[in-house]
N, C-alpha and C positions, 0 to 999 in steps of 0.2 A: 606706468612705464618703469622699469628697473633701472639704478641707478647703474654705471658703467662704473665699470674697476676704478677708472682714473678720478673719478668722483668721488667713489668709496672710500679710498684711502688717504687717508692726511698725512702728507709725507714733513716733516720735522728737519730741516738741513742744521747738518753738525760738521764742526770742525776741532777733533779730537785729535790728537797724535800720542801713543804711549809707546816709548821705545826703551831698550834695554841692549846697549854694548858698549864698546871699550873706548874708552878717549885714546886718542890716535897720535893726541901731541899737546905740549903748555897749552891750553887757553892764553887766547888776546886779546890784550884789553885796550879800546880807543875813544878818546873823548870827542864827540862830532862836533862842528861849529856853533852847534843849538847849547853845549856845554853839557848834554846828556852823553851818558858816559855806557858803552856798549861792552859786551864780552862775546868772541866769538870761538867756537871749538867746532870739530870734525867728530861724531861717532858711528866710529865703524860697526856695525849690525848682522849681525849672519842671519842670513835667508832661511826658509822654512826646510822642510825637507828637500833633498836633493832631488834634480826632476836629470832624463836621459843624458840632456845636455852638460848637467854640470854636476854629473856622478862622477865625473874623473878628481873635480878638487871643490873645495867649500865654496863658494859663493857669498863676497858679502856686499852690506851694499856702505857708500861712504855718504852722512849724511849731516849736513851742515846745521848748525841749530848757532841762535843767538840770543843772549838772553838780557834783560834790560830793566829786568827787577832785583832790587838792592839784595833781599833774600835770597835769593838764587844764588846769586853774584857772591854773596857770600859761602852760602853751599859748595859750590863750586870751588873754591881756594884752596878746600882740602882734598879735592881729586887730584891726579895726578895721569901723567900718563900710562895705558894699559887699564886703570882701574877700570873696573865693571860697572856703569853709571845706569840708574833709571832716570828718563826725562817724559813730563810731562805738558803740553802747550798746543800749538795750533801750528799748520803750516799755513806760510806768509809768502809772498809773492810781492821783492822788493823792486822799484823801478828808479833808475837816476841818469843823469846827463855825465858819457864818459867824452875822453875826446873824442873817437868813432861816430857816436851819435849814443843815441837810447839803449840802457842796457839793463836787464833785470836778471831776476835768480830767484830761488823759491829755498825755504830754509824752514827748520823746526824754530819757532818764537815759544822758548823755555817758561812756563810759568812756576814750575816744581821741579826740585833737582835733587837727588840724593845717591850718596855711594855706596851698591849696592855688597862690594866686595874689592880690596884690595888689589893691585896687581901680583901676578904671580909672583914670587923671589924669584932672582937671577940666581943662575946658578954660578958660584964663584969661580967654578974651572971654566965655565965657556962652555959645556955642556949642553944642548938643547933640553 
């Protein structure tokens, strides 16, 4: 008897994440009760080609990453806002006790960080 597709094929589960945009604002940095010490930033991402809906303006997406390795965390000191950052790590799916009740959030956990280009100069007249 022939093995069935679902049989045949050995599926391998991964949790990659490799992105590449703009720090959006300072990274912050906070030390939790446990005395481990977190950094958290926003990077903003622009979306693949533009689909019907959203030929009128860019698309990006804003995506939360935190990182909790000393090397990173270092890396990271000399970004700055706008600069062009690759990040490398896994998405995480946090859960904790707010007043409300139960609250989570899903974030990039940074394991490799580096800057891949400068922010644009400002132009000094105000200029776009």
């Amino acid at each position: 008897m022939a093995a069935t597709a679902r049989e045949s094929v050995a599926v391998d589960h991964t949790n990659e994440v490799h992105l590449v945009g703009r720090l959006s604002a300072q990274p912050e940095q906070r030390e939790l009760p446990s005395g481990d010490c977190v950094v958290t930033f926003r990077l903003v991402v622009a979306r693949g080609r533009p689909t019907r809906s959203s030929a009128r303006s860019p698309t990006v997406d804003t995506i939360d990453c935190a990182v909790w390795t000393k090397g990173a965390q270092r890396s990271l000191r000399s970004c700055h806002p706008g600069d062009l950052v690759e990040v490398r790590g896994a998405l995480r799916r946090r859960f904790w006790r707010a007043a409300h009740g139960p609250s989570s959030r899903s974030e990039v956990e940074v394991t490799t960080l580096r800057r891949a280009a400068k922010a644009p100069a400002a132009d000094p007249a105000g200029d776009p």
